[in-house]
DOVEX-154128 format. One record per residue (C-alpha): residue in one letter; x, y, z. Coordinates in steps of 0.2 Angstrom, whole numbers, padded with zeros to 4 digits, always signed. Layout:
BEGIN
aXYZ ...
***
This chain:
BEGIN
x+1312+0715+0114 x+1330+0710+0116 x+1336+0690+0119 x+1347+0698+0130 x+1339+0701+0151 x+1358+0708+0155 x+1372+0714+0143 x+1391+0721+0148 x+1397+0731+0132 x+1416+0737+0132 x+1415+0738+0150 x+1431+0748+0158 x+1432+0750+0177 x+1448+0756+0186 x+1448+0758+0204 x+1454+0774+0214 x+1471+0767+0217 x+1474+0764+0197 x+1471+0748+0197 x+1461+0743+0179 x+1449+0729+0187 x+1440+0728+0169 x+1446+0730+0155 x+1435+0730+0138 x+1420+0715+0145 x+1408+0710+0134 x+1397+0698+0139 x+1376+0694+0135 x+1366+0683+0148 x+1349+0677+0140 x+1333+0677+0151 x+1333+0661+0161 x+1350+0657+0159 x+1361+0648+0170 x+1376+0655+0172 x+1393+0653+0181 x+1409+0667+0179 x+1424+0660+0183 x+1441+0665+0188 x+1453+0663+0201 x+1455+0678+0218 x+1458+0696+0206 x+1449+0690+0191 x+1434+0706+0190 x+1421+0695+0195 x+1414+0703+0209 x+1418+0719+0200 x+1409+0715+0187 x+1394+0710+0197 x+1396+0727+0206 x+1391+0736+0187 x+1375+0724+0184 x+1366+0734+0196 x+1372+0749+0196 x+1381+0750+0213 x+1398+0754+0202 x+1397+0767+0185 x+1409+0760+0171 x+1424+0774+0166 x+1416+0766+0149 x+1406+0755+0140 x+1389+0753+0148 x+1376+0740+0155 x+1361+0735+0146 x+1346+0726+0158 x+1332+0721+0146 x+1340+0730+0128 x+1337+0747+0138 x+1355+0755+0144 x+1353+0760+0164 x+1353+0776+0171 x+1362+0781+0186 x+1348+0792+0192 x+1342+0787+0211 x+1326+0783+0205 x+1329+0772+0191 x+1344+0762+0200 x+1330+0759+0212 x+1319+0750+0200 x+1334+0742+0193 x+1337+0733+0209 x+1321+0727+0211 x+1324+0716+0196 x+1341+0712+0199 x+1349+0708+0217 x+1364+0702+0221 x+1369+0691+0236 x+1388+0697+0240 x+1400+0685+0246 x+1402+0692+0265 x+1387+0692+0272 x+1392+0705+0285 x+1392+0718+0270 x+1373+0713+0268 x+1364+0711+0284 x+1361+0726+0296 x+1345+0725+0304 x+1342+0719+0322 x+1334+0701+0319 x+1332+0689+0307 x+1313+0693+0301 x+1320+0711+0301 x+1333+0708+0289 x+1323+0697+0276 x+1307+0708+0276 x+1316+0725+0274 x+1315+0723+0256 x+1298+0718+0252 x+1293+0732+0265 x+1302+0746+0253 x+1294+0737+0238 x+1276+0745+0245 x+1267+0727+0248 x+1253+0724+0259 x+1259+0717+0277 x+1251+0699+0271 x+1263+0700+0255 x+1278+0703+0265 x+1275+0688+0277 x+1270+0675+0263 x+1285+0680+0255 x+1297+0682+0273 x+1290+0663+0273 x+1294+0657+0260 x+1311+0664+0258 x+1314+0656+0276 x+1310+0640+0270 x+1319+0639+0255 x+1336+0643+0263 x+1332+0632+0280 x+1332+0648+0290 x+1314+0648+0298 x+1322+0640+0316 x+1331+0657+0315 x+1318+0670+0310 x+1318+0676+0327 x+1339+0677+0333 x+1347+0692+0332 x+1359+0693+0315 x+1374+0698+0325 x+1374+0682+0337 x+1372+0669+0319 x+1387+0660+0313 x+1396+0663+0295 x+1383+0650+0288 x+1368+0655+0296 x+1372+0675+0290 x+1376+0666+0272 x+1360+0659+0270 x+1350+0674+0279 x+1357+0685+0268 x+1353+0673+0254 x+1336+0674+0259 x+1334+0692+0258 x+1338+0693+0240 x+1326+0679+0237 x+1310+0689+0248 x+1314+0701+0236 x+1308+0691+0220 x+1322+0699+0207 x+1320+0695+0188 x+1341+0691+0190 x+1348+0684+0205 x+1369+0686+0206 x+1379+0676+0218 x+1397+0680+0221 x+1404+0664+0229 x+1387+0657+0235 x+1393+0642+0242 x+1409+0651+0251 x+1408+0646+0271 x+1394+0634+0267 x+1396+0614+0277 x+1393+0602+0262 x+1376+0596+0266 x+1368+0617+0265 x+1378+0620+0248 x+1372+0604+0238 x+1355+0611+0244 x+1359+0629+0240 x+1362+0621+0224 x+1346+0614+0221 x+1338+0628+0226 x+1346+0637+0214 x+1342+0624+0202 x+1321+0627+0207 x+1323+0647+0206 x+1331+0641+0186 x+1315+0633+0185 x+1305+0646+0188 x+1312+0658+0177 x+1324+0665+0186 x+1340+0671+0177 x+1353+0663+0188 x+1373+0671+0187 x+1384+0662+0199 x+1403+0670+0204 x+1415+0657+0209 x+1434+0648+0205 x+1424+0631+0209 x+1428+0623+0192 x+1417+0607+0198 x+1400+0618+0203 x+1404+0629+0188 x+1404+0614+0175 x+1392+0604+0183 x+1376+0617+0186 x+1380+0630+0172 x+1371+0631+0156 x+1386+0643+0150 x+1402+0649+0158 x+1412+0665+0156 x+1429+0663+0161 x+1438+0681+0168 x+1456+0683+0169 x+1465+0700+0174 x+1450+0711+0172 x+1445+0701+0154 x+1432+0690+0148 x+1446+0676+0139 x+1431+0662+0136 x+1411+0660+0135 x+1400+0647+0131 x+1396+0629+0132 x+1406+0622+0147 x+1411+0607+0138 x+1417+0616+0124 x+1427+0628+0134 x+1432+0612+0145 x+1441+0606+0130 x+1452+0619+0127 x+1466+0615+0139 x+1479+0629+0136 x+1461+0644+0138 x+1460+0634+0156 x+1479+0636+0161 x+1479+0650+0155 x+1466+0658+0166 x+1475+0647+0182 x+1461+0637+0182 x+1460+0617+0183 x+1451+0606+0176 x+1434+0599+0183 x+1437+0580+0191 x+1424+0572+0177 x+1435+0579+0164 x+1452+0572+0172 x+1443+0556+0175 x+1434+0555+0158 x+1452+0558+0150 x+1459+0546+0160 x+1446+0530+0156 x+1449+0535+0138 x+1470+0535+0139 x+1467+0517+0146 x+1456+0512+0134 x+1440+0511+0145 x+1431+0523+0136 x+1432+0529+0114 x+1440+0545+0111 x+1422+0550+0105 x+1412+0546+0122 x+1404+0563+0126 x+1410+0571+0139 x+1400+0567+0156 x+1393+0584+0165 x+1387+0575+0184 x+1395+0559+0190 x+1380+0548+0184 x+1385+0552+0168 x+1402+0546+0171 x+1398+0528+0180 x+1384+0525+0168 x+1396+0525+0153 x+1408+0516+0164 x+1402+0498+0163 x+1394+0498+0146 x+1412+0501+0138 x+1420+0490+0152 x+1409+0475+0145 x+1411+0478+0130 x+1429+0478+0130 x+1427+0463+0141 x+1419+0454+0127 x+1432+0458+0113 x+1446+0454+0126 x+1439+0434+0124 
***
């Protein structure tokens, strides 16, 4: 069996228009992996995502799920997104039944469960997304939040293999996207395959065990984030910035408050723990 849960190989996509929105992709995602595409606004990433299911056919190249190629047929694209579901980034393009429950349990209902499945799952999905006040509100009367996490949650009732999230946190109050985060972080711990769209260089960073960068249609970097961090010029280059850690790490070690060789910090623990350890010890030599 392959290493790989979800492959891209020489992926070319245009548009009806003539617009080449991927150009040659590549890109493996390992079972259980964490990870975080990023790019700025026209980058391919929801394009790309679009392919990892099925709902757009490349012009060429092809998409693997599990070392198998997909098929395009009805039936097996129907199986395919059973295991791989994606949460687009306007809820409106996702939600369309009349309530809440509706909308959540639509899935699990076309998966052929028995009626207790479906609530215990409607359930859980509820409470995992801090929608379960909702459960009963018509989808049209929700605000752009409240749609974002309902439509979060009917992915999640759906129990894929690979959950893909174009700009999850988009429209999100602060409090409801560090929480979307850890809930991403317990699906990750589950076994989840996690792949997260965004141009958020801190999120990206921070939560991702690897990092793709896009750029016009191309994948220009993948791997570590500290290692693709590090490399300045592949970061301006895709009109991207660098994470606040990063600046700041670079900063305390141009003063001196930090060596050159202090590893780079990935959350802001790492950062203020490293702080006053150098600080004192620089205290110390200064008398």
């Amino acid at each position: 069996m392959s290493k790989f849960i979800l492959e891209a190989i020489d992926l070319d996509y245009s548009y009806s228009d003539g617009t080449n929105a991927l150009r040659k992709v590549n890109l493996s995602i390992k079972k259980g992996e964490k990870l975080a595409i990023l790019g700025s606004n026209g980058a391919g990433k929801s394009t790309l995502f679009m392919h990892f299911n099925g709902i757009y056919r490349p012009d060429s190249g092809y998409i693997k799920y599990q070392g198998e190629g997909i098929s395009y047929k009805n039936k097996a694209l129907i199986e395919l997104r059973k295991k791989v579901g994606i949460v687009f980034q306007d809820p409106d393009s996702q939600l369309f039944s009349a309530s809440v429950w509706q909308d959540i349990s639509f899935g699990p209902l076309n998966l052929g469960l028995s009626e207790e499945d479906v609530i215990k799952r409607v359930k859980q999905a509820l409470v995992d997304t801090e929608t379960t006040d909702l459960q009963d509100k018509p989808t049209h009367m929700l605000s752009y939040g409240q749609k974002k996490r309902v439509s979060i949650a009917g992915i999640l009732a759906m129990e894929p293999e690979v959950i893909v999230f174009d700009e999850p946190t988009a429209g999100l109050d602060p409090r409801h996207a560090s929480e979307f985060m850890m809930l991403l972080d317990k699906l990750s711990h589950e076994g989840k395959t996690m792949i997260v769209s965004t141009h958020d260089v801190d999120l990206a960073y921070s939560w991702a065990d690897q990092i793709a960068i896009m750029y016009n249609g191309q994948i220009v970097g993948h791997g570590n984030p500290c290692e693709l961090f590090s490399q300045p010029e592949l970061i301006k280059g895709a009109d991207l910035t660098l994470p606040w850690l990063i600046e700041m790490h670079c900063e305390l070690v141009n003063k001196g408050w930090l060596p050159s060789s202090a590893p780079l910090p990935k959350t802001k623990q790492d950062l203020l723990l490293n702080i006053p350890t150098q600080s004192n010890q620089l205290w110390r030599i200064a008398r």
